[in-house]
C-alpha positions as CSV (number, residue, x, y, z in Angstrom):
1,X,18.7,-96.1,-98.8
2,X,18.2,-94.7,-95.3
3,X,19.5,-96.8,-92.3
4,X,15.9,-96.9,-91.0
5,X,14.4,-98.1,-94.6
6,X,17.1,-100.9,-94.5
7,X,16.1,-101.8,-91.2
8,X,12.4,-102.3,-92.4
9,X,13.2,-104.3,-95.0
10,X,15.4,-106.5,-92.7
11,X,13.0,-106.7,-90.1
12,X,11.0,-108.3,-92.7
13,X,13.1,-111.5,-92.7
14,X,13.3,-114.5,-90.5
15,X,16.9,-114.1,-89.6
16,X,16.6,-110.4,-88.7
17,X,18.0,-109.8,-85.3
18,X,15.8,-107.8,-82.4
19,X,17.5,-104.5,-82.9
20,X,16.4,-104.2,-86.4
21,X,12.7,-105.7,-85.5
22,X,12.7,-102.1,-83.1
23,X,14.3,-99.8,-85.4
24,X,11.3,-101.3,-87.7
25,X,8.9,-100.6,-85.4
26,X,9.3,-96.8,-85.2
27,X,8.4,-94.1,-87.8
28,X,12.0,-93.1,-89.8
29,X,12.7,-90.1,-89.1
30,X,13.1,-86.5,-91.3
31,X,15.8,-85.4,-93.4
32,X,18.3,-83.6,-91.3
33,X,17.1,-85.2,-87.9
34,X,20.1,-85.8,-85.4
35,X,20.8,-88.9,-85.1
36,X,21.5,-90.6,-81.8
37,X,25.0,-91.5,-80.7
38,X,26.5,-94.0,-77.9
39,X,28.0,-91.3,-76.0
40,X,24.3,-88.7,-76.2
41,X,22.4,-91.8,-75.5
42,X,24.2,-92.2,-72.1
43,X,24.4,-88.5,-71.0
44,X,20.5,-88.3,-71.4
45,X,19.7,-91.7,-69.5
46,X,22.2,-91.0,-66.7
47,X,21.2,-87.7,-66.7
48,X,17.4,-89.0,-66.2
49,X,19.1,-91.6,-63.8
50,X,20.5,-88.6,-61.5
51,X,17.7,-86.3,-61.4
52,X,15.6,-88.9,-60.4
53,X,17.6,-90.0,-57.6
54,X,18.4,-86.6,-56.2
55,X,15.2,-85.6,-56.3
56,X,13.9,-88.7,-54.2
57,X,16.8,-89.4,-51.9
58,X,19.1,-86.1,-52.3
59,X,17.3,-83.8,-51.4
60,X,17.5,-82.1,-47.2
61,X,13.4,-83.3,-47.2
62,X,14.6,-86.8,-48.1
63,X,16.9,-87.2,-45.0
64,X,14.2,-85.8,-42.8
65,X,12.1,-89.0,-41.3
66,X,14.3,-91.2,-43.1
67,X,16.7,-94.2,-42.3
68,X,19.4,-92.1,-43.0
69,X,18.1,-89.5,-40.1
70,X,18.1,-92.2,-37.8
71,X,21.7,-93.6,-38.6
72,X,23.2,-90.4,-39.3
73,X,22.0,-87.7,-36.8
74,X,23.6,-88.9,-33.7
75,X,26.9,-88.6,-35.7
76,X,25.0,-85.0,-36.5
77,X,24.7,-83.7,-32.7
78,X,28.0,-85.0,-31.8
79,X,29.6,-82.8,-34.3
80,X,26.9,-79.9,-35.0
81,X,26.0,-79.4,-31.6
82,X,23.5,-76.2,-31.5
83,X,23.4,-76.6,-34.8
84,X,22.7,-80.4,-35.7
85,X,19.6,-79.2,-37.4
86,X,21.7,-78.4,-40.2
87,X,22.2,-82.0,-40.9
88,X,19.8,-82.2,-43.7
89,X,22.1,-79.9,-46.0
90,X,25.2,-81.8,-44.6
91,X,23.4,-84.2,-46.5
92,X,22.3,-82.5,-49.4
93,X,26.1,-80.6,-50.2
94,X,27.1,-84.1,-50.0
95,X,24.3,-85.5,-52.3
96,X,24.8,-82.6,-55.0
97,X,28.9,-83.4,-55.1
98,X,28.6,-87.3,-55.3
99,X,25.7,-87.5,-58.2
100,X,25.9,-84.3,-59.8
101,X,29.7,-84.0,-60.0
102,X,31.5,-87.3,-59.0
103,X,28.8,-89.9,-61.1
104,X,29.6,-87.8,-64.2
105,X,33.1,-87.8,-63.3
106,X,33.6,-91.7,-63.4
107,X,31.0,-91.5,-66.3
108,X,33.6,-89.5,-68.4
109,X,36.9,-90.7,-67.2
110,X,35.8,-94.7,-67.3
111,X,33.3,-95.0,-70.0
112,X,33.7,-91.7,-72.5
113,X,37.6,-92.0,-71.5
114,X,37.8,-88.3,-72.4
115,X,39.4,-85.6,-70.2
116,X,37.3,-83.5,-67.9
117,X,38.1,-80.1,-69.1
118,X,36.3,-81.8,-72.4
119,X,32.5,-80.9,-70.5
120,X,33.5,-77.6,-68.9
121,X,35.7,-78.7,-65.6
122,X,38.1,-76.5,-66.7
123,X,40.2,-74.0,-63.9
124,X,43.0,-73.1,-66.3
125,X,42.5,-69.7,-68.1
126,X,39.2,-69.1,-66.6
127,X,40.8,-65.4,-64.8
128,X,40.1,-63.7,-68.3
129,X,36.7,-64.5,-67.9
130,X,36.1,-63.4,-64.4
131,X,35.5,-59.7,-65.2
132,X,32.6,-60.4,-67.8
133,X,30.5,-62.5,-65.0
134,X,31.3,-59.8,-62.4
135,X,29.4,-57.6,-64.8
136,X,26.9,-60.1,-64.7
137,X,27.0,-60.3,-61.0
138,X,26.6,-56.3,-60.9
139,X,24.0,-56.5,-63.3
140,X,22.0,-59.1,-61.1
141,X,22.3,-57.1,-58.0
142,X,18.4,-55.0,-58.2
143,X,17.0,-58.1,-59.1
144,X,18.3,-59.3,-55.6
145,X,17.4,-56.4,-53.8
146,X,14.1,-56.2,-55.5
147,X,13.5,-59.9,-54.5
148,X,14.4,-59.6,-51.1
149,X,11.6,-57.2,-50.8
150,X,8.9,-60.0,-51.7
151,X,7.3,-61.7,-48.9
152,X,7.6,-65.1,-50.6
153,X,11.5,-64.8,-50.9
154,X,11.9,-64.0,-47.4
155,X,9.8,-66.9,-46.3
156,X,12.2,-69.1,-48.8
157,X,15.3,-67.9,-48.1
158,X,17.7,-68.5,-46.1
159,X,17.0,-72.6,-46.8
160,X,18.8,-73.3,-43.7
161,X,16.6,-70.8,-40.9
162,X,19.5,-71.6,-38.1
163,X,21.8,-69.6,-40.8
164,X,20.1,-66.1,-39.4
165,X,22.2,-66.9,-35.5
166,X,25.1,-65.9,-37.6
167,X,28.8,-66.8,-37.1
168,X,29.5,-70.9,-37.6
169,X,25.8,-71.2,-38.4
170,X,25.9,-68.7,-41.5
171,X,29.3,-69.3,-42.7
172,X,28.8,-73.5,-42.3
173,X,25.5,-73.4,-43.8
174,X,27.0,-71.6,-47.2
175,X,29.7,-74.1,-47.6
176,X,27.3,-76.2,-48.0
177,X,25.1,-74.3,-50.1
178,X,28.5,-73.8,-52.5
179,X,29.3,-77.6,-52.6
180,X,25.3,-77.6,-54.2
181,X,26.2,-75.0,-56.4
182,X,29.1,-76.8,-57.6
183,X,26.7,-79.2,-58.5
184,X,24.4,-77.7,-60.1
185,X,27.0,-75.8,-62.3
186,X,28.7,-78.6,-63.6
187,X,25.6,-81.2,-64.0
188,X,23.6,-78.6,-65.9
189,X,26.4,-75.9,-67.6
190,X,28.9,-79.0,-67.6
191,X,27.8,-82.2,-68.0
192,X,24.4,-81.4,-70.2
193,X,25.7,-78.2,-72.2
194,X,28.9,-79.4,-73.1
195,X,27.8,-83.0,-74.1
196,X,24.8,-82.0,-75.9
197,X,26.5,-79.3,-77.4
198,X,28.5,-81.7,-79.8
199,X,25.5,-83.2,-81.3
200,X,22.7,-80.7,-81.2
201,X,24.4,-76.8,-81.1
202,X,23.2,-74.4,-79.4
203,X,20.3,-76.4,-79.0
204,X,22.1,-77.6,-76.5
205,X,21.2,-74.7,-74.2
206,X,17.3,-75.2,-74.6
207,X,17.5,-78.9,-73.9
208,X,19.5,-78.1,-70.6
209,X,17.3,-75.5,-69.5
210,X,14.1,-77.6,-69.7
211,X,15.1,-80.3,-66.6
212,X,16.7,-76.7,-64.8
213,X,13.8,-74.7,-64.9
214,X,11.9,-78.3,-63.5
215,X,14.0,-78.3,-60.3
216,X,12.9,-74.7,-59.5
217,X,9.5,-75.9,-59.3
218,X,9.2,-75.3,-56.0
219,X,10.7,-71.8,-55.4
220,X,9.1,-68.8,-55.9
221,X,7.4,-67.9,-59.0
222,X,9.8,-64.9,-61.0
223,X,12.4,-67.5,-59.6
224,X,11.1,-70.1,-61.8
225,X,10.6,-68.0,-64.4
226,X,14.0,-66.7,-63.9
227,X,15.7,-69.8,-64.1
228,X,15.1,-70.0,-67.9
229,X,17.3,-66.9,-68.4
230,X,19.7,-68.0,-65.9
231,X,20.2,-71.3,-67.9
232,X,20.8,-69.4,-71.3
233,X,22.9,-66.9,-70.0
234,X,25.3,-69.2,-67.5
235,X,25.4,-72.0,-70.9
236,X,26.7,-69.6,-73.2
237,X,29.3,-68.1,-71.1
238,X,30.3,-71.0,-70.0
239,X,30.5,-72.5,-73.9
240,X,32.0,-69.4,-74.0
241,X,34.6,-69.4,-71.6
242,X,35.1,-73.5,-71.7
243,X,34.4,-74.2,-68.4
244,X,31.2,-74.6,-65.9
245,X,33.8,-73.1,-63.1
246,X,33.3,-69.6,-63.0
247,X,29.3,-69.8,-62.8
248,X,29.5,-72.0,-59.6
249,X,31.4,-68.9,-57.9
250,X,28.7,-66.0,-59.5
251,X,25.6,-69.1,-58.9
252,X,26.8,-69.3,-55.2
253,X,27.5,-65.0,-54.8
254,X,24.0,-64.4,-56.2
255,X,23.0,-67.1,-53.6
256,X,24.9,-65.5,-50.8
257,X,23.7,-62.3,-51.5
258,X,20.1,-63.0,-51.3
259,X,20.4,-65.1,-48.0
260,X,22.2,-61.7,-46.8
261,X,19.6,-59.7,-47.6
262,X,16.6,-62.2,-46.2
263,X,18.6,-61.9,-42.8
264,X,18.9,-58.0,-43.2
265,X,15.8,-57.8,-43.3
266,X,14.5,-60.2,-40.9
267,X,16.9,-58.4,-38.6
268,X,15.9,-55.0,-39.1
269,X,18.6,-54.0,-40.7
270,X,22.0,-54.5,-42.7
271,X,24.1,-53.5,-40.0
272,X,22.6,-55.8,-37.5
273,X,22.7,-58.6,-40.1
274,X,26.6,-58.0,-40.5
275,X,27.2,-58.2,-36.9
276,X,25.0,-60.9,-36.6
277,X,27.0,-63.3,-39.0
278,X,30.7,-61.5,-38.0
């Protein structure tokens, strides 16, 4: 007899408790079905948790006209100077490490009590992976240049429009724009694909890409559409390789790369954009 049949017929008595009376209520499920766990359960709803919040308060939109602007950005101009209208990303590097890398942290270490390197935050052996995703990186490279061609990528990119003075202004803004990448890397290749990857396969990889492509909702269309590939690709080498940590360093080239390229061509030029940010 099934665990859900049971249920039914316990629900049935007087003495049955309130978790049986909801398993009752729900149609049983098919042969084969994955079942939950304790440890799934929790990596979808704090997973749900996190996206919500960063999307709402993470976000360099959500610091704009906010309480936090008002505390925060006198701190901002004191230490940004000409550039305190980079505060926003201050705020959303910040935002990416603390709930996409230091909640699932504590949420491995303290409840799963499992090791890091378990969901893909592994460093060691990762240099005999490094030539495959430079091949990757090399293979990316027209899709870049191509893009940077496109009217709506140069409107998008750089996030950060103070990043095209160059200097402190470029090189500050994509620190910040690696600490996000770091981020996204380990929430979505880490955190997701590892996790999920116990219980559902290589399901896993389709499950993860669905909230990924979401968040490029409001980038530029092939972007979107891009994402998808991006997802499957950066999951399986990172299953792959057994760690999340190579794809925040070819995630945050590819990013690099395309900021380059906006400010090349806003500039007129390459070599004016090279000068401009040496």
């Amino acid at each position: 007899m099934s665990a859900r049949r049971k249920a039914r017929q316990d629900a049935s008595s007087a003495t049955a408790s309130a978790p049986d009376r909801i398993a009752a209520f729900f149609p049983e499920p098919p042969a084969g079905a994955a079942s939950l766990d304790r440890r799934t359960t929790t990596v979808f709803i704090v997973s749900i948790l996190l996206l919500v919040v960063f999307q709402y308060f993470g976000k360099p939109e959500s610091y704009r006209g906010s309480a936090m602007e008002t505390r925060f950005q006198p701190v901002a101009d004191a230490w940004l100077g000409g550039h305190a209208d980079m505060a926003p990303f201050v705020h959303w590097g910040l935002s990416s490490i603390v709930l996409r890398v230091l909640v699932p942290f504590a949420i491995i270490a303290f409840v799963f009590r499992e090791p890091l390197a378990n969901y893909g935050w592994r460093w060691r052996g990762i240099g005999k992976h490094l030539p495959m995703y430079g091949a990757l990186y090399l293979l990316m490279l027209p899709l870049i240049f191509w893009a940077a061609t496109q009217a709506s990528f140069q409107r998008k990119y750089p996030f950060y429009h103070g990043a095209v003075d160059g200097g402190a202004a470029f090189w500050g803004y994509e620190l910040l724009y690696g600490a996000q990448f770091m981020g996204v890397e380990f929430f979505f290749r880490g955190f997701l694909t590892f996790a999920l990857f116990r219980r559902f396969g290589y399901n896993a990889l389709l499950i993860m890409a669905i909230p990924y492509v979401m968040v490029h909702f409001n980038k530029p269309l092939p972007e979107t559409f891009g994402a998808l590939g991006a997802a499957m690709v950066l999951g399986s080498l990172a299953l792959r390789a057994g760690s999340c940590v190579p794809g925040i360093f070819i995630h945050w080239a590819v990013g690099m790369t395309m900021d380059f390229l906006a400010i090349a061509k806003s500039l007129g030029g390459v070599g004016a954009a090279l000068r401009a940010i040496f």
